[in-house]
C-alpha positions as CSV (number, residue, x, y, z in Angstrom):
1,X,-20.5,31.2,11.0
2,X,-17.9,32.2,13.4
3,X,-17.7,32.9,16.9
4,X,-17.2,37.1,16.8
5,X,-13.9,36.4,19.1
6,X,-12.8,34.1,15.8
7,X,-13.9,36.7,13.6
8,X,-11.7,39.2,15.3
9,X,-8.4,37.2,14.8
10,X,-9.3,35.8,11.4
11,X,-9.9,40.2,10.9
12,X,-6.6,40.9,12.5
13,X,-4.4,38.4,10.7
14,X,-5.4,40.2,7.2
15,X,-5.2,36.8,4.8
16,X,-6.2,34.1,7.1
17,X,-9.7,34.1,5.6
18,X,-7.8,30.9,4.3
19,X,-10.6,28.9,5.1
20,X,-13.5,28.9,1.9
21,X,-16.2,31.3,1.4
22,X,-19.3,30.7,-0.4
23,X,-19.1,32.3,-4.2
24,X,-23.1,30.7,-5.3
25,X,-25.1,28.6,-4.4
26,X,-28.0,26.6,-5.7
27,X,-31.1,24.6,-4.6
28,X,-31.7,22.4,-7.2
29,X,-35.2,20.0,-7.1
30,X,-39.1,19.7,-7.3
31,X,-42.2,18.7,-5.6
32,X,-41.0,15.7,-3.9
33,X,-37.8,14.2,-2.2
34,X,-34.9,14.7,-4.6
35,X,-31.8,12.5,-3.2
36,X,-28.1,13.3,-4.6
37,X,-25.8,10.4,-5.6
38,X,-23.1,11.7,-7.8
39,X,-21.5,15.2,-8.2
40,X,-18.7,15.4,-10.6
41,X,-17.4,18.0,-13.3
42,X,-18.3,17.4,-17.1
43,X,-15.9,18.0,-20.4
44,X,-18.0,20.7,-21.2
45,X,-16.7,22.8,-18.1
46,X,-20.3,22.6,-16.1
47,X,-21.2,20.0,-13.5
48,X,-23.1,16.8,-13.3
49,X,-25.2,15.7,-11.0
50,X,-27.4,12.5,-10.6
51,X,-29.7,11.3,-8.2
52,X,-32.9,9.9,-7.9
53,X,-37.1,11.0,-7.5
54,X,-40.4,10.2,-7.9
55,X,-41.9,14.0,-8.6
56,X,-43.1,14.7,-12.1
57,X,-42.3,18.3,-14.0
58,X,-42.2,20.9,-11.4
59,X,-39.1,23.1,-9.7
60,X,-36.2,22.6,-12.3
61,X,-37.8,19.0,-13.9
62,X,-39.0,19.1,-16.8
63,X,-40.3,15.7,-17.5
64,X,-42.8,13.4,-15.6
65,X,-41.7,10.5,-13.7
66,X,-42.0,6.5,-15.5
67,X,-42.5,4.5,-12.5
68,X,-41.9,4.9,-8.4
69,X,-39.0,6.7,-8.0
70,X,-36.6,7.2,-11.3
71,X,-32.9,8.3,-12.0
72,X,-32.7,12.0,-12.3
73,X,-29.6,13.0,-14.2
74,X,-29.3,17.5,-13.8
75,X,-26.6,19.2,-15.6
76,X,-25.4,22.2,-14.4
77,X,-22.8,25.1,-16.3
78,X,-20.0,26.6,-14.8
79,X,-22.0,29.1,-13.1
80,X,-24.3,26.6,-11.5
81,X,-27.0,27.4,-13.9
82,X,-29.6,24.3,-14.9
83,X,-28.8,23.6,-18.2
84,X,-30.3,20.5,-19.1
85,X,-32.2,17.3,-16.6
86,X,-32.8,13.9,-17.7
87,X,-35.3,11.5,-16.3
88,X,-34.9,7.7,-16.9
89,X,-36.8,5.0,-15.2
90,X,-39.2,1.6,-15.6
91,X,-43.0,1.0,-13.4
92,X,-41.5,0.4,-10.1
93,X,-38.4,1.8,-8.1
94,X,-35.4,2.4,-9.8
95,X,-32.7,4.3,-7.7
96,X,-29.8,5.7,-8.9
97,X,-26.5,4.9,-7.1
98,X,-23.8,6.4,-9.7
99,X,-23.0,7.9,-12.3
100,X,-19.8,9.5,-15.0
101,X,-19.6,10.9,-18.2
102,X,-17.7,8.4,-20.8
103,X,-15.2,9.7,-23.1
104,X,-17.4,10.0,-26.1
105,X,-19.4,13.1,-24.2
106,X,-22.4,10.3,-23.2
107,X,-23.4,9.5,-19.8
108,X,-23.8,6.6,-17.8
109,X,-25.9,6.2,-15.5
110,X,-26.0,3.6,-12.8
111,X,-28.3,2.3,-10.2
112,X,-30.7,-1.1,-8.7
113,X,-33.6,-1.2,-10.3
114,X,-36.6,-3.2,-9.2
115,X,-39.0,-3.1,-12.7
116,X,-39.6,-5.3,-15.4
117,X,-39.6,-4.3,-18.9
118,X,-42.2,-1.2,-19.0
119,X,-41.2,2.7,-20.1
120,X,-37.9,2.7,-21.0
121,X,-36.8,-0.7,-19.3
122,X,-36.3,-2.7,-22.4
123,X,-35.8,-6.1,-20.4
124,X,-37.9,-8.0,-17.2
125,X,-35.7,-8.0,-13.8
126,X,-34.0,-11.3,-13.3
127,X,-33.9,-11.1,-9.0
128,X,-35.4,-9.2,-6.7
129,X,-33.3,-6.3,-7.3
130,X,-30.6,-5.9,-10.2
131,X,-27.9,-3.6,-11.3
132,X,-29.3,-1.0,-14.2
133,X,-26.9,0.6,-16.5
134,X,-28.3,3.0,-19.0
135,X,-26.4,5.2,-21.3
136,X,-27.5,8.1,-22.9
137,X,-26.2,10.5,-25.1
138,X,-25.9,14.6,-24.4
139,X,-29.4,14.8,-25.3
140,X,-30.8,12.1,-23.3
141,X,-31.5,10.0,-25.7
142,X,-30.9,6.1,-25.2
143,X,-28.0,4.4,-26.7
144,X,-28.1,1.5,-24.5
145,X,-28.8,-0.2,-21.7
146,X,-28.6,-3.6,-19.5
147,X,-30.1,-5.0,-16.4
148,X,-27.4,-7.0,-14.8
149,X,-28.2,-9.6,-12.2
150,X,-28.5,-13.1,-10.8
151,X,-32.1,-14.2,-9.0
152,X,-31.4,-12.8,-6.1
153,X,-30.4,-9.6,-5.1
154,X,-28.2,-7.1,-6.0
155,X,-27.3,-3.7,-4.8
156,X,-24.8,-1.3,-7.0
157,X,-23.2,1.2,-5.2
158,X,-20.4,2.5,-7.3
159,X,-18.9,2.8,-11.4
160,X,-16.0,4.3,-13.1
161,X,-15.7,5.2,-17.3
162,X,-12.5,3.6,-18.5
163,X,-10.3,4.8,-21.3
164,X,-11.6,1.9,-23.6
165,X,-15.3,4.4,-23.6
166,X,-16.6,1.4,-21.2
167,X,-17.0,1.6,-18.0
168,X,-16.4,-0.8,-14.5
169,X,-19.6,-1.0,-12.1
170,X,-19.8,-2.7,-8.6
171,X,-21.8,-3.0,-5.5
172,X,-23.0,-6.2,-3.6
173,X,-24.9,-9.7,-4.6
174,X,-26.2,-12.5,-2.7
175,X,-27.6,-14.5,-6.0
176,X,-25.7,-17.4,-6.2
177,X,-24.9,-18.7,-10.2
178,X,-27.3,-17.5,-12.1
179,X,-28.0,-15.2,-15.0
180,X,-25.3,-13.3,-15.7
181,X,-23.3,-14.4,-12.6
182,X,-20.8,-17.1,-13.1
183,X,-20.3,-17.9,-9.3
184,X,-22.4,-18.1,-5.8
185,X,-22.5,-16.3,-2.8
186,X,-19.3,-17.2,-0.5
187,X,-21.3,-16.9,2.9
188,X,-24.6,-17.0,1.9
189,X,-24.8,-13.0,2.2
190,X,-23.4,-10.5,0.1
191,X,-20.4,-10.4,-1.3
192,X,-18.8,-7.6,-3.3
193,X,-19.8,-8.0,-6.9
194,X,-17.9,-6.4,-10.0
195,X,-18.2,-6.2,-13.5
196,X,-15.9,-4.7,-16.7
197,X,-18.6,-3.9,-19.6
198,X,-17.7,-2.6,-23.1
199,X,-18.8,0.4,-24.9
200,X,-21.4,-1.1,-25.6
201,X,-22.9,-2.3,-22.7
202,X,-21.7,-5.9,-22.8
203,X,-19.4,-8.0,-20.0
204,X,-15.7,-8.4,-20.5
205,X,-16.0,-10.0,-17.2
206,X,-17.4,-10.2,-13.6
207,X,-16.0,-11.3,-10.4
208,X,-17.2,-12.0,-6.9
209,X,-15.7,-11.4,-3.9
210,X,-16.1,-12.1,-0.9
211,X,-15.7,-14.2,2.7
212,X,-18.4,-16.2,5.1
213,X,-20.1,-12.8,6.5
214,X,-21.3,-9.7,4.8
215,X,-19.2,-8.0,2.4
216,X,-20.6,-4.6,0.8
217,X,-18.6,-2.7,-1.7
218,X,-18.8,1.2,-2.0
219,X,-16.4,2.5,-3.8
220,X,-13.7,1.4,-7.0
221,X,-10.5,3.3,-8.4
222,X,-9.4,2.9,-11.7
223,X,-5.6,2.4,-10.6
224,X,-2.7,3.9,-12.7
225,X,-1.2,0.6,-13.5
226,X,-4.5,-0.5,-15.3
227,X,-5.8,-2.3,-12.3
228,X,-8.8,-1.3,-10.3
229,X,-9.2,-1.1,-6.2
230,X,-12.2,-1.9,-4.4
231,X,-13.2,-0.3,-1.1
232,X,-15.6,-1.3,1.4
233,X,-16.8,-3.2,4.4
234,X,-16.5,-6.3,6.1
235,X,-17.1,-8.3,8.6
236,X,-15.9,-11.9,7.1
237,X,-13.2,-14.0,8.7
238,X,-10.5,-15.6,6.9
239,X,-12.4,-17.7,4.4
240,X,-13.0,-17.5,0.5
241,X,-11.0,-14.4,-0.8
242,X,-10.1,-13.1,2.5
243,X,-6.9,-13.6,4.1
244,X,-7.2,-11.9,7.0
245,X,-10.6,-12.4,10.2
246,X,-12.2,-9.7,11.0
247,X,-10.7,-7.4,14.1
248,X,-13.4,-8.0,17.0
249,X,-15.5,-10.1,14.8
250,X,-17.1,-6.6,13.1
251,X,-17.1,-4.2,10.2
252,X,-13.4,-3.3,9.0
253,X,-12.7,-1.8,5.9
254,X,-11.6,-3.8,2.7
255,X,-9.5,-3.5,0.2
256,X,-9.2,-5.3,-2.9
257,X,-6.7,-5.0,-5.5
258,X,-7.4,-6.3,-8.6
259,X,-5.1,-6.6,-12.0
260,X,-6.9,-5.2,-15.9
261,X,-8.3,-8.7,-15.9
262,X,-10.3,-9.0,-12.8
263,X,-7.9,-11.2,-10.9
264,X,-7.0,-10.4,-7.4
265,X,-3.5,-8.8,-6.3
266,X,-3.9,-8.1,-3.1
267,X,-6.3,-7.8,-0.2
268,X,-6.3,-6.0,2.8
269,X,-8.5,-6.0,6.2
270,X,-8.1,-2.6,8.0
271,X,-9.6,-1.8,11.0
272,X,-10.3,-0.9,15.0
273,X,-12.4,-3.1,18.0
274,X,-15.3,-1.4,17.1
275,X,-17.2,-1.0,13.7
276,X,-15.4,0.8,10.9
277,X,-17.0,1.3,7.5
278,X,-15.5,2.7,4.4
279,X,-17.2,5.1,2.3
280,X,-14.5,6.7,0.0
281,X,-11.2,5.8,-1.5
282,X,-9.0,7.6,-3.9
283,X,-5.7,7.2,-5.7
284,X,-3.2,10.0,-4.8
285,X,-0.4,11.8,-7.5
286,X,2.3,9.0,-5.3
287,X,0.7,5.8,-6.4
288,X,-0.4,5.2,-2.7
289,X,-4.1,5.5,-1.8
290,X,-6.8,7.7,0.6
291,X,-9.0,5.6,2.2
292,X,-12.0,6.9,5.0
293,X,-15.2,6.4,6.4
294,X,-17.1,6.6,9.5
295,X,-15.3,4.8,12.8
296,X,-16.9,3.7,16.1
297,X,-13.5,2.3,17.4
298,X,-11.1,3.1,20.1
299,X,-7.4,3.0,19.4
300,X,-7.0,-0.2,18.4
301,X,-6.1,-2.9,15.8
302,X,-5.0,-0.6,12.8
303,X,-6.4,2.9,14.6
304,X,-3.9,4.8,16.3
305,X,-6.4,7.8,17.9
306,X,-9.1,7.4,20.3
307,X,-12.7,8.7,19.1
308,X,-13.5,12.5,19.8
309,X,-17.1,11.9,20.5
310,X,-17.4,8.2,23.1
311,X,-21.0,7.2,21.7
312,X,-20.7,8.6,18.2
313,X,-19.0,8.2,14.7
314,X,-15.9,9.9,13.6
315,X,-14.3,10.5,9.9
316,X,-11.3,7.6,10.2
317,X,-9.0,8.5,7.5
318,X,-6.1,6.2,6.2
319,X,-3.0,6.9,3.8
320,X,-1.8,3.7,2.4
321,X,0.6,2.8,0.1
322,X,0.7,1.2,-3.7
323,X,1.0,-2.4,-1.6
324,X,-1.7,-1.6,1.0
325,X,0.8,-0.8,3.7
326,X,-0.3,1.5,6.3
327,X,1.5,5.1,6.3
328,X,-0.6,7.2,8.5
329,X,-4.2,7.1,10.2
330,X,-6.4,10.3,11.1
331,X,-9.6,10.3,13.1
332,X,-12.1,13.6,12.8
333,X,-14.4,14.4,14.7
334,X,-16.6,16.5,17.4
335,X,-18.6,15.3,20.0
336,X,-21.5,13.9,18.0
337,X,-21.6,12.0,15.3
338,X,-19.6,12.3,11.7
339,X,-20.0,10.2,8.9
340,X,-17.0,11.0,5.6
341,X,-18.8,10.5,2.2
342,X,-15.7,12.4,-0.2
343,X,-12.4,12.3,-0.4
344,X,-9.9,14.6,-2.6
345,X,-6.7,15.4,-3.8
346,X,-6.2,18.8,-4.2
347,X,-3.7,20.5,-7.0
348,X,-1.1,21.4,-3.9
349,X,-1.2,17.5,-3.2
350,X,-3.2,18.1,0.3
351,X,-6.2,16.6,1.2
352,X,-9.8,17.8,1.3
353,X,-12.3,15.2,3.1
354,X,-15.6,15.7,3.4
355,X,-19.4,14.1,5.0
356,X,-21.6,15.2,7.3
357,X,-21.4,16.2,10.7
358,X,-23.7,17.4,14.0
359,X,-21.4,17.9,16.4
360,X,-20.9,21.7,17.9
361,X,-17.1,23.5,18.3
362,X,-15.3,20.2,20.3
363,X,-12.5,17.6,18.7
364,X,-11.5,19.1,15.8
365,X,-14.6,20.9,14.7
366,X,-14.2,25.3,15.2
367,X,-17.9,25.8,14.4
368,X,-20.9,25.1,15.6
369,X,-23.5,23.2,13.9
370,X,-26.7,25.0,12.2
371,X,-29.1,22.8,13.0
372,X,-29.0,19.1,12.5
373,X,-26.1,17.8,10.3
374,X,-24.2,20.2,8.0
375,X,-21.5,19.8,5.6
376,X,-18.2,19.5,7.1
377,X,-15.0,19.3,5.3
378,X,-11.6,19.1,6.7
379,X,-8.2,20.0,4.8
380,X,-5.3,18.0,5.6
381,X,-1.6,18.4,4.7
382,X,0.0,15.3,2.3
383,X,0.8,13.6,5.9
384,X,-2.0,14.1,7.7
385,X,-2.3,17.4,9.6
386,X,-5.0,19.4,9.5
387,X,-5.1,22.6,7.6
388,X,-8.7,24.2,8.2
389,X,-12.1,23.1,8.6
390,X,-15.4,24.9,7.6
391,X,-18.9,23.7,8.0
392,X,-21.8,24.6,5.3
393,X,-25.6,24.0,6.3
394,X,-29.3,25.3,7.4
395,X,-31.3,24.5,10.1
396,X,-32.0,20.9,8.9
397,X,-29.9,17.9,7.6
398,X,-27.6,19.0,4.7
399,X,-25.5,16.0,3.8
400,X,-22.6,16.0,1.3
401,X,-22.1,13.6,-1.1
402,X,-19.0,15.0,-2.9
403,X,-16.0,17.7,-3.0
404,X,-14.8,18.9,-6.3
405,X,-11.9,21.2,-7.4
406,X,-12.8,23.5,-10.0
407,X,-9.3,25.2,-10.5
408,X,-6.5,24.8,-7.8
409,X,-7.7,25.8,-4.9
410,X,-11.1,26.1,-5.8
411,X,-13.6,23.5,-4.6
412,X,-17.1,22.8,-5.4
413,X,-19.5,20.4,-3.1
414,X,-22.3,18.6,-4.1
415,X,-24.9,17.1,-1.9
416,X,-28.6,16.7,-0.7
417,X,-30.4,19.6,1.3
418,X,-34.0,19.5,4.1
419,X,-33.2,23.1,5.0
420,X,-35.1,26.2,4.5
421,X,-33.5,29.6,4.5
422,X,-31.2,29.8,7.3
423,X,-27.5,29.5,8.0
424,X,-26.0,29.7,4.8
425,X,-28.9,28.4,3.0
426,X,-30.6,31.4,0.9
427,X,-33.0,29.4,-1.3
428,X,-36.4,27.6,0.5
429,X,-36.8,23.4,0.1
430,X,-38.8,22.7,-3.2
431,X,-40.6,20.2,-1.7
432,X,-43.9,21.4,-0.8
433,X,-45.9,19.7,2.3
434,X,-43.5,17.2,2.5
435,X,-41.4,18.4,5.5
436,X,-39.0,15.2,4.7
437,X,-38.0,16.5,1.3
438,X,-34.9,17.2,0.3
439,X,-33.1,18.4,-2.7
440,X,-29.5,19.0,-4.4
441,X,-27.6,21.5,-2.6
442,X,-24.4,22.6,-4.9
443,X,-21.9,25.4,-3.1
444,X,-19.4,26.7,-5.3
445,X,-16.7,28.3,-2.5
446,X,-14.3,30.9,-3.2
447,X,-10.5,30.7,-3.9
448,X,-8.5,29.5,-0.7
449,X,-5.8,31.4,0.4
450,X,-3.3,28.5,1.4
451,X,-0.2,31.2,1.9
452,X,-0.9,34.0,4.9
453,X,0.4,36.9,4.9
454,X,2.2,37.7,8.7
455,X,1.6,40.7,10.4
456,X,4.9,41.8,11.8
457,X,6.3,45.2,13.0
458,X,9.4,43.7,14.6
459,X,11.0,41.1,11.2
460,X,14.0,40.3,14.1
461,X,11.2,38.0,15.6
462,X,12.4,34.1,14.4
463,X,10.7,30.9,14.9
464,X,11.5,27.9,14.0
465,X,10.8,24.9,13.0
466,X,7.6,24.7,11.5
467,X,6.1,23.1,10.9
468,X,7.1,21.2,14.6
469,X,6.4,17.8,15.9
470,X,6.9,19.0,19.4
471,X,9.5,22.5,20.3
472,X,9.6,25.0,18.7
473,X,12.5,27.9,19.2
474,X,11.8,31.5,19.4
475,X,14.6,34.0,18.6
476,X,13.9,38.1,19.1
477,X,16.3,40.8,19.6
478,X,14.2,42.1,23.0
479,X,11.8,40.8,26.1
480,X,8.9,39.3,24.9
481,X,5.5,38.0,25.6
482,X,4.2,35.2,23.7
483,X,0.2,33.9,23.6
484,X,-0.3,30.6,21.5
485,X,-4.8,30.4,20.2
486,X,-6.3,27.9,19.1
487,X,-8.2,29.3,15.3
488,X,-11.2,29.8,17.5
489,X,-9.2,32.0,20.0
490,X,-8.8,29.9,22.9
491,X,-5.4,30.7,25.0
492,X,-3.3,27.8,25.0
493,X,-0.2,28.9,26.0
494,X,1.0,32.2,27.8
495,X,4.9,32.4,28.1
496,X,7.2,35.1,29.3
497,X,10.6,35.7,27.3
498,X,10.9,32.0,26.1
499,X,13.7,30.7,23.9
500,X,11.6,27.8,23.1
501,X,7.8,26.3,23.4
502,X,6.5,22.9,24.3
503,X,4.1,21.9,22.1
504,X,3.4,18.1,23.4
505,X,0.4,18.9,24.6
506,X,-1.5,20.6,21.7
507,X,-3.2,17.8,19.3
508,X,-2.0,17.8,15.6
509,X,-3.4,21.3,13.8
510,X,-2.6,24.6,13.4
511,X,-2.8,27.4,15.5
512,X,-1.9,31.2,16.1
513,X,1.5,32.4,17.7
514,X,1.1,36.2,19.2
515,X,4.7,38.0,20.1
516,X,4.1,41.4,22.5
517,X,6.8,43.5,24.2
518,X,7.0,44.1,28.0
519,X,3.9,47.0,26.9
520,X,2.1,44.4,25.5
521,X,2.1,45.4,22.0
522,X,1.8,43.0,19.6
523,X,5.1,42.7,17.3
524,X,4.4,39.5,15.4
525,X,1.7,37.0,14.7
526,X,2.2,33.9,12.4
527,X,0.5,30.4,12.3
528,X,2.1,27.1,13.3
529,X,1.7,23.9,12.4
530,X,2.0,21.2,15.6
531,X,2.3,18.0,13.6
């Protein structure tokens, strides 16, 4: 996966095999085009994933599809072992968008849904396309379930299980008043459309929001004050809930804090000259909040980095805080294009952000790509510096939909696999003929080292500070000779007998001090931090 030059200073510096290794692996699908949309843990210490097909039993399903394409609910255990799968669906397309596990043990599953009452749909469609929430219990049998809509259309992207057993769903509507939404379209496009239900399926409330262009929810947090925060993209001007016009008349991000009621906070546009849209927002341990996406901006408006590829996407992270105040902004990226799906938390309070990505070593990326696009996650400090990266992927398109920790410091991802057996891949597509299938891909990765243990002969050898914004001092007791690599093992610096080292010029990262004598012996080697 590395260069062997990498390999070689990854061997020689004992413990910095900090970056993750695989543990297992599994292809998970059948005869058709399985597609990934939710990869979480479950109480019962296994995983869940849910997506959607149209294949009936073959590979690891075990029940025949209803209609066009169905929901496809797959639960793992904690060794990535199929345990149980669940199909749900109606006579035409229904397509999974999310899904979570309540806190009676049942599961919800979330998607659009385009069938009338047939199979297991127990009501017609109201629009052309409505929300679907179905719930099931740990044996898949139905408990409830509602189609949700106005005569329109509506696309749900998103849902989270609150602590009442319910659960808050969201995604995007053009319908103006009409079936079970209490208020019209805002531009005559699509607004962001959210709803609180009961455990029982039914509406505490609904809201839509929304400005005179298109507004398309992705993702929602369940704040810690009660609330909820809504993430996506925009491209409205100041007009209906929105405060603030778009930057360059295009997509920004949005953010849209809401109270335990529904009612709006606060609202924030956030964004570069270029299109920027949001795919992933957390709440961190501080109160404040991840936001990131894919970015086609230049430093500009809220950005503060140029991108790393000129005619391609990059990850665009933001740190903001409980108000929506900017704190810091991170672009990632190679020469091609990266799009972030996943954002995480980890139990050291870094960051672990995730997507796709087909860009070779360049930017910030240290490996090349497999094939087409490849997983790509990228650990960041608390602040924003980057850690490590790693890609996973075969000689097709492996795209990752989510990043898990299992225990500290171990993380699980979750996505959707075309490749055969190659790169890291060891288990063929189940697809068949169809060259365009893809199924799940789930990697379970090894511990991370996050500590790393220096090699030093000589302990009189002192650095400091580091981590460094920009010098960093060097104290030893004799001559020496001191190399700075980046992880891939390009010379940086070369320096004779310094008392201190310029870092200006390096970007934000870490990277790998050498100390020799006048023989050229190495005495010391450490990592540093340039923040």
């Amino acid at each position: 996966m590395k260069s062997i030059l990498s390999l070689l200073l990854i061997t020689s510096l004992n413990s910095f095999a900090q970056n993750p290794l695989i543990e297992w692996q599994n292809t998970i699908g059948a005869n058709k085009d399985e597609q990934l949309k939710h990869f979480s843990k479950t109480a019962e210490a296994g995983y869940l994933l849910a997506g959607q097909t149209s294949a009936n039993i073959s590979g690891d399903k075990t029940e025949d599809s209803y209609g066009l394409i169905d929901y496809w609910l797959v639960i793992l255990n904690a060794d990535g072992e199929v345990s149980q799968d669940i199909t749900y669906g109606g006579n035409s397309f229904d397509e999974l968008s999310s899904a979570c596990q309540a806190s009676d043990g049942a599961y919800y599953m979330l998607g659009y849904s385009q069938s009338d009452m047939s199979s297991l749909k127990a009501e017609d469609r109201i629009g052309f396309r409505d929300y679907w929430l179905v719930k099931v219990n740990g044996f898949g049998e139905l408990i409830w379930e509602n189609t949700i809509g106005g005569t329109d259309d509506e696309w749900s992207t998103d849902m989270k299980p609150t602590d009442d057993g319910g659960c808050i769903i969201g995604g995007y509507s053009r319908s103006n008043a009409s079936g079970d939404k209490s208020e019209g379209s805002f531009g005559g496009s699509y607004d962001y459309w959210v709803i609180k239900l009961d455990a029982d399926g039914e509406i505490e409330w609904e809201n839509t929001i929304g400005g005179n262009g298109d507004d398309y929810l992705q993702s929602i947090v369940v704040d810690s004050d009660g609330g909820y925060l809504l993430g996506g993209s925009s491209n409205s001007d100041i007009s209906g809930d929105k405060t603030e016009d778009a930057i360059m008349e295009s997509n920004d991000y949005w953010l849209v804090k809401l109270n335990a009621s529904g009612v709006i906070e606060w609202e924030k546009t956030l964004g570069g000259e270029s299109s920027d849209r949001l795919n992933a927002i957390i709440q961190t341990t501080d109160g404040g909040y991840i936001a990131g996406g894919e970015s086609w901006s230049n430093a500009s408006g809220d950005k503060t980095e140029d991108p790393v590829g000129a005619l391609a996407t990059d990850y665009w992270v933001i740190k903001i805080n409980e108000d929506g105040a900017t704190e810091w902004d991170k672009t990632l990226g190679g020469t091609d294009f990266e799009t972030l799906t996943s954002i995480l938390e980890t139990a050291d309070g870094d960051i672990v952000v995730g997507g796709e990505s087909n860009s070779n070593i360049s930017g910030n990326k240290t490996s090349n790509s497999f094939g087409d696009f490849d997983y790509w996650i990228v650990k960041l400090t608390a602040t924003g510096t980057i850690v490590w990266d790693e890609s996973f992927g075969g000689s097709k398109r492996d795209r990752l939909i989510s990043i898990l920790e299992w225990e500290p410091g171990e993380l699980a991802l979750g996505g959707e696999s075309n490749s055969g057996i190659t790169g890291d891949k060891t288990e063929d597509v189940l697809g068949g003929d169809d060259l365009s299938a893809r199924d799940f891909w789930v990697l379970k990765l090894k511990p991370v080292v996050t500590e790393i243990e220096e090699h030093s002969n000589n302990s009189s050898v002192n650095i400091y500070p580091n981590p460094t914004n920009d010098i960093l001092h060097i104290q030893s007791n004799e001559n020496t000779i001191i190399e700075v690599h980046s992880l891939t093992g390009e010379l940086l610096i070369q320096s004779n007998n310094p008392s201190t080292l310029n870092l200006n010029n390096l970007t934000q990262g870490t990277y790998i001090l050498t100390v020799f004598n006048n023989n050229h012996v190495m005495i010391d080697k450490k990592r540093i931090v340039k923040l």
